[in-house]
C-alpha positions in Angstrom: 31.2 37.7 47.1 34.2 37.6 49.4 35.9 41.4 49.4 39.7 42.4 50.2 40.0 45.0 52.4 43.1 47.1 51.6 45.0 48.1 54.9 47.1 50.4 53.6 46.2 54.2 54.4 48.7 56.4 52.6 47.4 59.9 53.8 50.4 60.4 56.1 52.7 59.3 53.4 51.8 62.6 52.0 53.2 64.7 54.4 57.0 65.1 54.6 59.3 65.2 58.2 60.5 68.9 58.7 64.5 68.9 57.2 67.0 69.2 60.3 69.2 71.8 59.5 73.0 71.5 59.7 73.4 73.5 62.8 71.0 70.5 64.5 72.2 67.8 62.5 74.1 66.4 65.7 71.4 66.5 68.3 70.1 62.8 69.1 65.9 62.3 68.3 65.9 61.9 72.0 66.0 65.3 72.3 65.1 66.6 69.4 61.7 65.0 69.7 61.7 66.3 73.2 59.4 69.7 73.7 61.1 71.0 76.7 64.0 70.5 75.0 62.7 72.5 71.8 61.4 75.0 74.4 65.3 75.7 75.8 67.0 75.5 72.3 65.1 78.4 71.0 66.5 81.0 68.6 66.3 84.2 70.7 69.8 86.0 69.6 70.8 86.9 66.1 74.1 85.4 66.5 71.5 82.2 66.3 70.1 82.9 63.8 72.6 83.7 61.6 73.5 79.9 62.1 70.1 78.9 60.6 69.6 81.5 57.7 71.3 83.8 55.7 70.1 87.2 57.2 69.5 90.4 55.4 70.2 93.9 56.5 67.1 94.5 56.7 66.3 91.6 59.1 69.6 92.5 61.6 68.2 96.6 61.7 64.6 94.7 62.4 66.2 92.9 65.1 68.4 95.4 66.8 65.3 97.8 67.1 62.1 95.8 68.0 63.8 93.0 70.0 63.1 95.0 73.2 59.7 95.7 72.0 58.4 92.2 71.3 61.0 89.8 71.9 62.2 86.7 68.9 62.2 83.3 70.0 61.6 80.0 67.3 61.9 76.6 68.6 64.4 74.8 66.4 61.3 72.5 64.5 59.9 75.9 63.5 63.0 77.2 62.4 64.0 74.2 60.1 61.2 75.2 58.2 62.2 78.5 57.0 64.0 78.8 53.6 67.3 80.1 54.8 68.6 82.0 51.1 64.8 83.2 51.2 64.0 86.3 53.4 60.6 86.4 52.0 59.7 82.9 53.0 55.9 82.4 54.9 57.7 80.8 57.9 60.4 83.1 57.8 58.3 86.6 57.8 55.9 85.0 60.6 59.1 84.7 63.1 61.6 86.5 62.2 61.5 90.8 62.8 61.0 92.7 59.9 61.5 96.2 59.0 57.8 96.4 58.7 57.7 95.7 62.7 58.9 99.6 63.2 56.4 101.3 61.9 53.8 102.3 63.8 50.3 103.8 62.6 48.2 106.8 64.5 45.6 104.0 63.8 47.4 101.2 65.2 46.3 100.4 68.8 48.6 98.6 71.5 45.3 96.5 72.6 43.3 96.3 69.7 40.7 93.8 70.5 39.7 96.2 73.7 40.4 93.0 75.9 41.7 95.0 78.5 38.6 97.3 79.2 36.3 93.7 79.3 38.5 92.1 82.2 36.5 92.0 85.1 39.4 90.3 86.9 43.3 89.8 85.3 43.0 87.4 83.1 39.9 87.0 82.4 37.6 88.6 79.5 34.7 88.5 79.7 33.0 89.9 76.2 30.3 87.6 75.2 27.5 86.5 77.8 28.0 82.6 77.6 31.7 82.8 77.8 35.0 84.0 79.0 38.5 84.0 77.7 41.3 82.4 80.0 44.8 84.2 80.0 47.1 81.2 81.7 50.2 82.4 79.9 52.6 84.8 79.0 54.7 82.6 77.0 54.7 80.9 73.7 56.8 78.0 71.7 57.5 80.8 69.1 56.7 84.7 69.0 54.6 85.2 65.9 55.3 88.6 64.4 51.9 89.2 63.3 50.4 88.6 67.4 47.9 90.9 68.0 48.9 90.6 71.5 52.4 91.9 71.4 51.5 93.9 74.5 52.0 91.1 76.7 52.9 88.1 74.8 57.1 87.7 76.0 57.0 89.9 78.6 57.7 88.2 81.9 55.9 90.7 83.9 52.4 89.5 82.4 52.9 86.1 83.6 50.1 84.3 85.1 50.8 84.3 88.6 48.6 81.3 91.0 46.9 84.2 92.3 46.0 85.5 89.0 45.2 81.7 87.8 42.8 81.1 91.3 41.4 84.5 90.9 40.0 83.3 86.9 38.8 80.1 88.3 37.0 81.7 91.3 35.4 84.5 88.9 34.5 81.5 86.4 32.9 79.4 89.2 30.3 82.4 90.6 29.3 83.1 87.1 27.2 80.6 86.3 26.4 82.3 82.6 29.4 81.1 81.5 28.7 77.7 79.9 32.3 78.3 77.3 35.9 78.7 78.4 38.6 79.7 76.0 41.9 78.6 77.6 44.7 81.1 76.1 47.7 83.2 76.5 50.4 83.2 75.1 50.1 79.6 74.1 48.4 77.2 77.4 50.4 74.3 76.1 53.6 76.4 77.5 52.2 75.0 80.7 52.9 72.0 82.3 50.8 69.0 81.8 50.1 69.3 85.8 49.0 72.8 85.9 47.0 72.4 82.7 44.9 69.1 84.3 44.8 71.5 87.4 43.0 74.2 85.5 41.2 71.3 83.4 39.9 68.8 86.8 38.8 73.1 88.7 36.4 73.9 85.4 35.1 70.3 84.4 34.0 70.4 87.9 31.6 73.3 87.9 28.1 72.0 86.5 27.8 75.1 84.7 30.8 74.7 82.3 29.8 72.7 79.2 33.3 72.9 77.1 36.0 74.3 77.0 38.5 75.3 73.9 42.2 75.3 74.4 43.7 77.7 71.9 47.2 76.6 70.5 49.7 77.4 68.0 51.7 74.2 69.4 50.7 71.6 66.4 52.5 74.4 64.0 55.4 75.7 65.9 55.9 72.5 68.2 54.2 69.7 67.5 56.4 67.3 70.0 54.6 68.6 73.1 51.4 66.9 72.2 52.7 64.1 73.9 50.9 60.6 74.2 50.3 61.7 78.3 49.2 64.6 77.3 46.0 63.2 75.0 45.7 60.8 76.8 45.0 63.4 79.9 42.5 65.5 77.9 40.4 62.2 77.7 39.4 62.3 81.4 37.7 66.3 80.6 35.6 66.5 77.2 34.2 67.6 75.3 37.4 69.3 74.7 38.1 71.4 71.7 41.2 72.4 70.2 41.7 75.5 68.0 44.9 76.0 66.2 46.5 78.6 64.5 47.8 77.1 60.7 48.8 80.0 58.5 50.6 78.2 55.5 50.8 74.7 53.7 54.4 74.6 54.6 53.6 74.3 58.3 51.5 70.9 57.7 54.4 68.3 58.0 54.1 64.7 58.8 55.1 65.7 62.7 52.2 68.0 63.0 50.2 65.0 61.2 51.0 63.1 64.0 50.2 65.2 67.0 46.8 66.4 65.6 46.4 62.4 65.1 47.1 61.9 68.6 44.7 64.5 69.6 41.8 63.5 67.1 42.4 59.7 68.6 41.8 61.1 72.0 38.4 62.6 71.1 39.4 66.0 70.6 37.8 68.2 67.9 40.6 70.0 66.5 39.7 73.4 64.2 42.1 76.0 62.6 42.0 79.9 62.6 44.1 80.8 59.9 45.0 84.9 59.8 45.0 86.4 56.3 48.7 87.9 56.2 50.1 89.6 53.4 53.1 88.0 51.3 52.3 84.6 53.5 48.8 83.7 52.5 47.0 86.2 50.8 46.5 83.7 48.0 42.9 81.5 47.1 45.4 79.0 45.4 47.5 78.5 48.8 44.4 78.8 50.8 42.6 75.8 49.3 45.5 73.7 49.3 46.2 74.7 53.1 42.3 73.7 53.9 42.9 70.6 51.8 46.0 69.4 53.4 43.9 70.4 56.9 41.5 67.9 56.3 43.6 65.6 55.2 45.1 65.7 59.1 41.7 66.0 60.3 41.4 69.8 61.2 38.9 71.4 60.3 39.1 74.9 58.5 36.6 77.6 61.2 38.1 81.2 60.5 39.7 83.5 58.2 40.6 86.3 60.6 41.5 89.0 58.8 44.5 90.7 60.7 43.8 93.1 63.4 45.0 96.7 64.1 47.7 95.6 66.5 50.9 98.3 66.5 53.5 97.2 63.9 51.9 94.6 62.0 50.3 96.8 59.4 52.8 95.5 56.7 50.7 91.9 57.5 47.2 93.5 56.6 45.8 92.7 53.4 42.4 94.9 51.6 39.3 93.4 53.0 38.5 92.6 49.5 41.4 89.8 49.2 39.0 87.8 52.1 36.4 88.3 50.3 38.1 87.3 47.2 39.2 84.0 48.9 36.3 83.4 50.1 34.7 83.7 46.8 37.2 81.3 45.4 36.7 78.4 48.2 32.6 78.7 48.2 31.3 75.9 45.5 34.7 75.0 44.1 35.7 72.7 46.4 33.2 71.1 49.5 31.6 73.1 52.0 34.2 71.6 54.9 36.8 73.3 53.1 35.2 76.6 53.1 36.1 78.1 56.6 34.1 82.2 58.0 35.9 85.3 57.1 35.8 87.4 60.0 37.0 91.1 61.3 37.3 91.4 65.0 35.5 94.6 65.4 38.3 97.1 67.0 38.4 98.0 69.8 35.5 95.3 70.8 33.3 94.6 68.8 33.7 90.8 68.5 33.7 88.9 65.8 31.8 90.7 62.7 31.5 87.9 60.0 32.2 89.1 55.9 30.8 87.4 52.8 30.6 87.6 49.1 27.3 88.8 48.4 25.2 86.7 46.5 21.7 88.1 46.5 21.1 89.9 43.4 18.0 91.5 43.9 14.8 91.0 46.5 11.4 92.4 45.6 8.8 91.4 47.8 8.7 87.0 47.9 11.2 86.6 45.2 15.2 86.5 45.7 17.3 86.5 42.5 20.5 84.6 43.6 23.8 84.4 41.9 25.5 80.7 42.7 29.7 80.1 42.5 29.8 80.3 39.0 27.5 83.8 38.9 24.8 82.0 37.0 21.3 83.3 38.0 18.5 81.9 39.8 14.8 82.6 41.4 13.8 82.0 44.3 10.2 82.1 45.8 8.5 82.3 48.9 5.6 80.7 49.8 
């Protein structure tokens, strides 16, 4: 029997180009396609932004009080995406200041991951025995409002000086423990593609580095700087891992389609760690399609991170239960890839304490009684 092979793959189909708004509607693709050029265009000022949304009173007082506290900046892509008659739109509350941003908790602490306390050298932290984080970066495509490292994140004066960068790479090379570098900042990608191979070609030639992970909100907020170079660079370093920051189904267009394609066609492994953020995503329904849409574009769903304690984000944090809830709703109603670990950062520290729906319904002696997705009851025995 002689088969026809249909050629036509209609997955990126189903993902639609980011809208230009009017205020861009003149710029060439040249440069609109162009990530440095995204990078210089950014909305910073509200006299910006008030060419891209309709702004609320509530959004100019956010902005006149927390810009010197955690600066705004949205690349132009980013931007397109908000809703601009909508001030309660996903994109919109993740980059534009709220009123929430001004309130500040007695339980709300400026470094609330305890990084500081676990840096044996600046820029690195060093938590975990195997691995270390990487701080390369002070700067990112976009300031999320919900970063839990507002401490740092936009201020210049955190910037990852060559000392500070030789200093990480000589602390990383006489620790030969460390088998797992996590390559952050800021965003990395905010580095050049010459200092990035520089800090790629120093760690793939220590024998006791295994992988590293390059952490990235790039795909989401500006998907044009993962150039063809640029993946095509990775290739000479893997195993290479990418982890990416998608919060909302909004945010997969067919322009971050494309540069996770260019990225999974270069080898990389490309997982997401979505934060739980209240009025964005705190919804199973969103969630599944999000982790749907994900796999569809070949990332895979790792972590729920359920928001941390950072000062001025409480408005973003969400009951423990609604994790839980989600989680719930993901596990056996749709497949296991979809169904990525809720975790809490312990504060102050404590890593990464994973959460789940509890499924064990009682244990006496060899025998589990086990509740499955849809709560029906089974027995389980031990030899």
């Amino acid at each position: 029997m002689a088969y026809t092979i249909v050629t036509k793959n209609t997955v990126r189909d189903r993902f639609l180009p980011a809208p230009r708004p009017d205020v861009w509607k003149g710029v060439e693709d040249k440069d609109w396609n162009n990530w440095i050029w995204q990078q210089q265009k950014r909305v910073k000022s509200f006299e910006q932004l008030e060419k891209v949304v309709n702004v609320t009173e509530d959004e100019r007082t956010a902005f006149a009080k927390s810009n010197e506290m955690f600066n705004m900046g949205i690349t132009p892509y980013y931007a397109s995406l908000m809703d601009p008659n909508d001030p309660n739109c996903p994109i919109r509350l993740q980059s534009v200041p709220s009123i929430g941003e001004l309130s500040v908790r007695d339980i709300d602490l400026e470094d609330p991951l305890g990084e500081e306390k676990d840096m044996p050298v600046p820029g690195i932290t060093h938590r975990y025995p195997d691995r270390v984080l990487f701080y390369t970066t002070h700067n990112c495509p976009v300031f999320c409002r919900h970063c839990t490292r507002k401490r740092k994140v936009s201020d210049p004066s955190s910037a990852a000086a060559n000392k500070q960068l030789e200093d990480g790479l000589n602390y990383i090379e006489t620790h030969k423990e460390v088998r797992d570098v996590i390559i952050s900042g800021g965003d990395p990608l905010s580095n050049s593609d010459d200092r990035l191979e520089y800090i790629l070609s120093r760690l793939r030639a220590m024998e006791h580095i295994q992988v590293f992970r390059i952490g990235t909100r790039n795909l989401v907020t500006l998907p044009q700087r993962i150039t063809d170079s640029f993946a095509q660079m990775l290739t000479k370093y893997h195993p290479v891992f990418v982890h990416t920051h998608f919060n909302h189904p909004k945010e997969c267009t067919q322009e971050a389609f494309d540069a996770v394609a260019r990225l999974a066609n270069a080898g990389c492994v490309v997982n997401n760690q979505m934060v739980l953020l209240k009025g964005v995503n705190d919804d199973p329904k969103l969630v599944m399609e999000l982790n749907h849409k994900l796999l569809m574009m070949r990332v895979r769903p790792y972590y729920i991170f359920q928001c941390d304690m950072a000062q001025g984000i409480s408005h973003f944090r969400t009951p423990v239960e609604k994790g839980l809830e989600i989680i719930e709703s993901l596990r056996g109603w749709t497949s296991g890839m979809a169904v990525p670990h809720y975790v809490i950062d312990g504060p102050g520290g404590g890593g990464k304490i994973p959460l789940i729906p509890n499924y064990v319904k009682s244990h006496e002696g060899k025998k589990w009684t086990l509740r499955n997705y849809k709560n029906d009851t089974f027995v389980y025995e031990e030899p």
